[in-house]
Structures are given as C-alpha cells and as structure tokens.
C-alpha positions as CSV (number, residue, x, y, z in Angstrom):
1,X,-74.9,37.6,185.5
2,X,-78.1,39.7,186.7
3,X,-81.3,38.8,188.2
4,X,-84.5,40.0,186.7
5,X,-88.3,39.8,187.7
6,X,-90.5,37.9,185.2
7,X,-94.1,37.1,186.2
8,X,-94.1,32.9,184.8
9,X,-96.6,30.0,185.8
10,X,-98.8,32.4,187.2
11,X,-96.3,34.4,189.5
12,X,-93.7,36.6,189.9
13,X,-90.1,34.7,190.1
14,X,-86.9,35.8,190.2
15,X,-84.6,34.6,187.7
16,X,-80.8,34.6,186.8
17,X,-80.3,35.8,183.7
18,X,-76.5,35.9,181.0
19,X,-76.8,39.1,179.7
20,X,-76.4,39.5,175.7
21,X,-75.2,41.9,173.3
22,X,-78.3,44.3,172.5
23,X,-80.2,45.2,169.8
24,X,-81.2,47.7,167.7
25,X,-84.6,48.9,167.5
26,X,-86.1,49.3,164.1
27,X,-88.5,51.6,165.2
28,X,-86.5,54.2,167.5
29,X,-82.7,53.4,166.9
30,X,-82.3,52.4,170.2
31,X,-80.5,49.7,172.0
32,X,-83.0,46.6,173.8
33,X,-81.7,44.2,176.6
34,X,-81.4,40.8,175.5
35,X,-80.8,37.8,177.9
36,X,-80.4,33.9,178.1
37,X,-82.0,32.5,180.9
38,X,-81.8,28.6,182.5
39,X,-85.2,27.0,183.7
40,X,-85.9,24.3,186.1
41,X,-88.9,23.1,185.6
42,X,-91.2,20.1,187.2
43,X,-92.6,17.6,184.9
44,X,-96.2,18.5,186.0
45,X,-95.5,22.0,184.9
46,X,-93.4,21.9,181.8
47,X,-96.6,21.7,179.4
48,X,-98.1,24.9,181.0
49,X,-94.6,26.5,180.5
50,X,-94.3,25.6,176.6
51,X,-97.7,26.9,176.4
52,X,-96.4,30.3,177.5
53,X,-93.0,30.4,175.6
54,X,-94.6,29.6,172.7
55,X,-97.4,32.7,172.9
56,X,-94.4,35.1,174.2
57,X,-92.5,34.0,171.0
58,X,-95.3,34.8,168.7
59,X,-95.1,38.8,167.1
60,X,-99.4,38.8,167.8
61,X,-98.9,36.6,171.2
62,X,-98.5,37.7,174.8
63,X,-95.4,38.9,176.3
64,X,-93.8,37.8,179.7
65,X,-94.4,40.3,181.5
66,X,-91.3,42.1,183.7
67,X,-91.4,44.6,186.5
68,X,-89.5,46.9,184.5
69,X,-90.2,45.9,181.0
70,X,-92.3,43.1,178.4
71,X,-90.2,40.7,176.9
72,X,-90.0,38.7,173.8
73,X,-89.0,35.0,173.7
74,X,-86.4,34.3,170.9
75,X,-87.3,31.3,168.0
76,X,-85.3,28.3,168.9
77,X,-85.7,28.0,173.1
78,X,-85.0,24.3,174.2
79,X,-86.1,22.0,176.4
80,X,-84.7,18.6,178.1
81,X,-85.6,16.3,180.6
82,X,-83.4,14.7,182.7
83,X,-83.1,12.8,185.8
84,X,-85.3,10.1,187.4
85,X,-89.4,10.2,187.4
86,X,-89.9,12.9,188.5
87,X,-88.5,14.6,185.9
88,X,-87.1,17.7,185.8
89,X,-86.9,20.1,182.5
90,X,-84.3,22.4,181.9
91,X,-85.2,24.9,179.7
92,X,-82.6,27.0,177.8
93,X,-84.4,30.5,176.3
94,X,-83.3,34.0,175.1
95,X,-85.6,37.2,176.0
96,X,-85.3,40.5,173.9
97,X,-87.0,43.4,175.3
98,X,-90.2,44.7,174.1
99,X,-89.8,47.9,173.1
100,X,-93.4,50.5,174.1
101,X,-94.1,52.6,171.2
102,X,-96.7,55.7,171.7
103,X,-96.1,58.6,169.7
104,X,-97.3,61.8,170.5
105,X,-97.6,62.8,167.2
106,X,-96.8,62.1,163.2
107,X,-95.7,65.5,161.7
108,X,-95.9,65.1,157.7
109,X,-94.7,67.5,155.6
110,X,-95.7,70.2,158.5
111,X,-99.2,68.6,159.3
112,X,-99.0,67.6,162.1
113,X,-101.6,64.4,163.4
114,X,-102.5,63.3,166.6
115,X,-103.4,59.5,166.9
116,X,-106.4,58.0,168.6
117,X,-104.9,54.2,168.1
118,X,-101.2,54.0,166.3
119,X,-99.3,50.5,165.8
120,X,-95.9,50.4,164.3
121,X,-94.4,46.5,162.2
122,X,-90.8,46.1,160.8
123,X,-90.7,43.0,158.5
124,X,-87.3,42.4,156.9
125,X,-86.4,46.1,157.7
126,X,-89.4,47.9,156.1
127,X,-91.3,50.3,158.6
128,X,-95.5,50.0,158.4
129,X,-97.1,52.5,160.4
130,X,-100.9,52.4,161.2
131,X,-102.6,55.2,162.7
132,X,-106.0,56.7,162.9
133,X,-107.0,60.2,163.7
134,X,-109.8,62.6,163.5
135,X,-108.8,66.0,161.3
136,X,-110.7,68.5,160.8
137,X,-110.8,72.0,158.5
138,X,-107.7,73.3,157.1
139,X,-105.9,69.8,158.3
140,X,-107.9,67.7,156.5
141,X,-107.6,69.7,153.0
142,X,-103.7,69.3,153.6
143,X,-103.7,65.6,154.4
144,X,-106.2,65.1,151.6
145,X,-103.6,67.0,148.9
146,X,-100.8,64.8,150.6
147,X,-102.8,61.7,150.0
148,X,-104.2,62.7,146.2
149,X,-100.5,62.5,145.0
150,X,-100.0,58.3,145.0
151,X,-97.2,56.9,145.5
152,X,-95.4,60.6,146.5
153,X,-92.7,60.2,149.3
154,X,-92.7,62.5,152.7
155,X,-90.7,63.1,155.4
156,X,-92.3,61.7,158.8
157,X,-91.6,62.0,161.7
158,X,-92.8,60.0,164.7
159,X,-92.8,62.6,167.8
160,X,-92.3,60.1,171.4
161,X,-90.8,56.9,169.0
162,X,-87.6,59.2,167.4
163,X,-87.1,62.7,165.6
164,X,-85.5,61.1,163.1
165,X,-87.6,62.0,159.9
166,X,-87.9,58.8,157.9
167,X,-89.3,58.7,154.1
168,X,-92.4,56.5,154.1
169,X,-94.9,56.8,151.2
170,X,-99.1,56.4,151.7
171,X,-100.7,53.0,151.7
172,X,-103.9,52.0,152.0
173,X,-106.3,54.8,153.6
174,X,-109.5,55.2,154.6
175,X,-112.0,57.7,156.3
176,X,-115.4,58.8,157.6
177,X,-117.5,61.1,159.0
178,X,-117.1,61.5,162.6
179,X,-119.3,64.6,163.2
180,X,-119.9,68.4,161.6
181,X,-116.4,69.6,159.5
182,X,-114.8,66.3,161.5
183,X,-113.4,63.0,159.3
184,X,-111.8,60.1,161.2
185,X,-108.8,58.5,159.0
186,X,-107.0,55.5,159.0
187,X,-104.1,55.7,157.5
188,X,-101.0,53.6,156.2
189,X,-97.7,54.7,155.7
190,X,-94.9,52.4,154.2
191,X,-90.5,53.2,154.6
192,X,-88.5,51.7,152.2
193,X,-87.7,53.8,148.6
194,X,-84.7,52.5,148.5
195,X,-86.0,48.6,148.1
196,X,-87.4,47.2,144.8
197,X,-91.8,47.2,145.5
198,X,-92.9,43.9,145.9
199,X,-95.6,42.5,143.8
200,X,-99.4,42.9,145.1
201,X,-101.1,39.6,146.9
202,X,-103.0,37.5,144.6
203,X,-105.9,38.8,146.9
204,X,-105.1,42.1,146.0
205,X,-106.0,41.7,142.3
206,X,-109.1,40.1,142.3
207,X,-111.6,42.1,140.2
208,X,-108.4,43.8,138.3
209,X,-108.3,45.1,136.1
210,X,-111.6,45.6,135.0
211,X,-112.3,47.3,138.8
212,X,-109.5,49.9,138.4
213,X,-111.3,50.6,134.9
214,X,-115.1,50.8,136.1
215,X,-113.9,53.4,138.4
216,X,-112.1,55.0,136.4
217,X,-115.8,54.9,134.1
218,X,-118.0,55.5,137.0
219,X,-115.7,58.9,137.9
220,X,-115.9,60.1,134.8
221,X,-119.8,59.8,134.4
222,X,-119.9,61.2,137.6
223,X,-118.2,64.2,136.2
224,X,-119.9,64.5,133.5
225,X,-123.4,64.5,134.8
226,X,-122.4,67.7,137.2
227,X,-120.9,69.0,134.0
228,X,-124.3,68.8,132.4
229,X,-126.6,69.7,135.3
230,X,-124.6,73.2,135.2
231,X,-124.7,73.4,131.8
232,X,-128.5,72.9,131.7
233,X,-129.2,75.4,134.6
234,X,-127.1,78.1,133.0
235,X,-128.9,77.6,129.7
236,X,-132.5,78.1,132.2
237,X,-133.3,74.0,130.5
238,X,-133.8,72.9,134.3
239,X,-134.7,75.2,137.4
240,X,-133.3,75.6,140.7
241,X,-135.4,73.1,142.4
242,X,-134.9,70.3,139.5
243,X,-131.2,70.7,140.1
244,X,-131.7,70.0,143.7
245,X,-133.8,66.7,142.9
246,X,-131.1,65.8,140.6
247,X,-127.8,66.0,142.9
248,X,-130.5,64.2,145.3
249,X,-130.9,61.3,143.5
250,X,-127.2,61.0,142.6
251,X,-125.7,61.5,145.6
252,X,-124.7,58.2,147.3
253,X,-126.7,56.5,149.6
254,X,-127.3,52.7,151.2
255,X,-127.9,50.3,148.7
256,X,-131.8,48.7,149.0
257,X,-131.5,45.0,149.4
258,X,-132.4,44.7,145.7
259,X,-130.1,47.1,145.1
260,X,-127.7,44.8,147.3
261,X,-128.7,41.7,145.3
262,X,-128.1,42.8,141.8
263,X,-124.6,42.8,142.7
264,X,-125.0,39.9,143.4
265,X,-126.4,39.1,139.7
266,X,-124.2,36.5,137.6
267,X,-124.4,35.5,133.4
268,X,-122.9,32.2,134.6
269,X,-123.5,30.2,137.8
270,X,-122.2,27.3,136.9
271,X,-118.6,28.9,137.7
272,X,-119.5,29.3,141.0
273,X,-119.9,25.9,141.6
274,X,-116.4,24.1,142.3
C-alpha cells in the first residue's frame, strides 16, 4: 500500500492507494503508475464526486489532479451505499497516470520542426500526431516535397516524447501565410503501415467524386492558361503590362458575396427540402 496526494471535492486529500501492475505508454514506451483506491464518501457529497469521476474518466475531460502527477480514472469505478441514513458510499476506482507529452521537436526525414501547439492520440494502437509550426525558406520547400508525395511513409521522430523513429505517413494538412517568406502549417501524421487503412467517414465523401475531378479540372485550366499567357508573350500577341493584368485577375482572391452566393446556386431545390 502507498499514500498519494489527489486534490478531490475541492481539496487536497490524502488517500491510500493498492498499487497495480503498470502500463505501457503508447506514446513514449514507458511504464505509468496505476492504482486502485477505496472512497468514503457522505451521501450529501457522493453526486459531486460522480460528477468528477465521470469527467476524469473521459479521454477530452479533466484529470484529478496529483502533486506529482494527473491521473486518469479507469471505465468501470463503482459505487455502493451502505449503512443507516446517513449514508455512506464506498467507492471502488482505478487511476492510471497521465502521461505529459511536449516534444521539443519532430525531425522528418532530416527536417527538423519545432511546434507552436502539438497533441499526440492512440486509438486501438494507431499513433495520430497534430502539430503546427511556422517554416520558413529552405524548410518549407523540404516539408512541401515531403508532403507532395501522398500517402509516402517517413521516419519520425518525436525529440522530448522518445527517440525512437516511428513510420507515420501525412494526413490531413494545411497552411498559411504568417508573414514575409514565413507559412504556418498544421500538420497530421498517422503510424500504422502495418494495419489494413480503414475506409473514409461518410462525411469524408460528400461531394466525391465529382470534387476530386473538378480539381483535378480546375488545376489543369489553371495550367493551361499560364501555358498560354507565355506562349502569347513570347510570340509579342500580349505586352508586358497585359500579362500583369492577366495573372491579376486570375490570381485568387475573397469571393464577392455574389460571388459567395452562386455557390450557393441549385438546378433543384426541392431536394433540399426533407
């Protein structure tokens, strides 16, 4: 038995604890404290308790908080009354340390990134990392080539979490312009090549695939028309200053609200009405 420190019903307490085999961190490899602890708890507080177990049991809820550590409460904690009015609940839980990830930096392939915000998820053993930094110059043309090869598998390693390179493979990224030669990116990356891809959300098709193939149209229009502007300038067809006004007009821009609203424009309204 051992006695820990956990701050619960709005102050510190200390508690006697069973310790339990550990367990292993998907994230790091390393071993996290587990416990079982016993609760006595007044009938006018046992409400205010569940309240708590039940957010420090949620993945996205809030912790109990230790004076050495967070902890997370285990699926399954029990509780009973028993004796006479006023009762008293005995609560049976198990706690599993909370294990503090902050990288100090994702090396990929040799680039190396520093994060502004990072977050790390393991669902059923698959590693998610989110992290957004800002890159700039000869950075950003590497992680731009690392990123126009989909679905291409790197080595990545998580400097602070473990230097243990682990294959993980782009997701979903974004980016924008943060200031002169700077772009902020947020960026996915997904472990597990050795497990079967899952199918896509239903959300994740909607539009396709008739959005994959107006992009795929809208690109190649796009390169066409710089094709042609050259084309015409070399040949003397259009001047210097009428290129200009051309790459002007098609470089993108807000939409206008009527610009907006012909998005907006249907052939059928009658299937929007359910």
């Amino acid at each position: 038995m051992t006695t820990l420190n956990l701050t619960l019903l709005g102050a510190l307490r200390e508690i006697t604890a069973a310790e339990l085999p550990s367990a292993t961190s998907p994230h790091s490899g390393r071993p996290l404290r587990r416990y079982a602890l016993r609760l006595h708890v007044p009938d006018e507080r046992h409400q205010e308790l569940d309240a708590e177990l039940r957010a420090a049991a949620a993945a996205d809820g809030d912790p109990l908080r230790g004076t050495d550590a967070a902890w997370r409460v285990a699926e399954g904690w029990t509780a009973a009354s028993q004796g006479r009015r006023p009762e008293i609940y005995v609560y049976r839980i198990e706690i599993q340390e909370i294990e503090v990830l902050h990288p100090t930096a994702l090396e990929i392939e040799g680039l190396r990134l520093v994060p502004a915000k990072y977050r790390e998820r393991a669902d059923e053993d698959v590693l998610t990392v989110t992290a957004v930094a800002d890159v700039t110059g000869a950075d950003d043309q590497r992680l731009e080539r690392l990123l126009s090869t989909p679905g291409a598998w790197y080595e990545v390693t998580r400097r602070g979490i473990s230097d243990t390179p682990v294959r993980m493979r782009f997701g979903r990224c974004v980016w924008q312009r943060t200031g002169e030669g700077t772009r902020r990116h947020h960026l996915e990356l997904v472990a597990g090549e050795d497990r079967p891809s899952a199918a896509p959300p239903e959300t994740a098709l909607a539009g396709q695939p008739r959005l994959d193939r107006a992009v795929e149209r809208l690109m190649a229009h796009t390169d066409a028309l710089a094709r042609l502007l050259k084309e015409l300038h070399t040949q003397g067809v259009l001047s210097d200053s009428a290129v200009r006004a051309v790459e002007a007009a098609a470089a993108p821009r807000p939409l206008t609200p009527g610009e907006r609203r012909e998005l907006s424009r249907t052939e059928r309204l009658d299937d929007y009405w359910r």
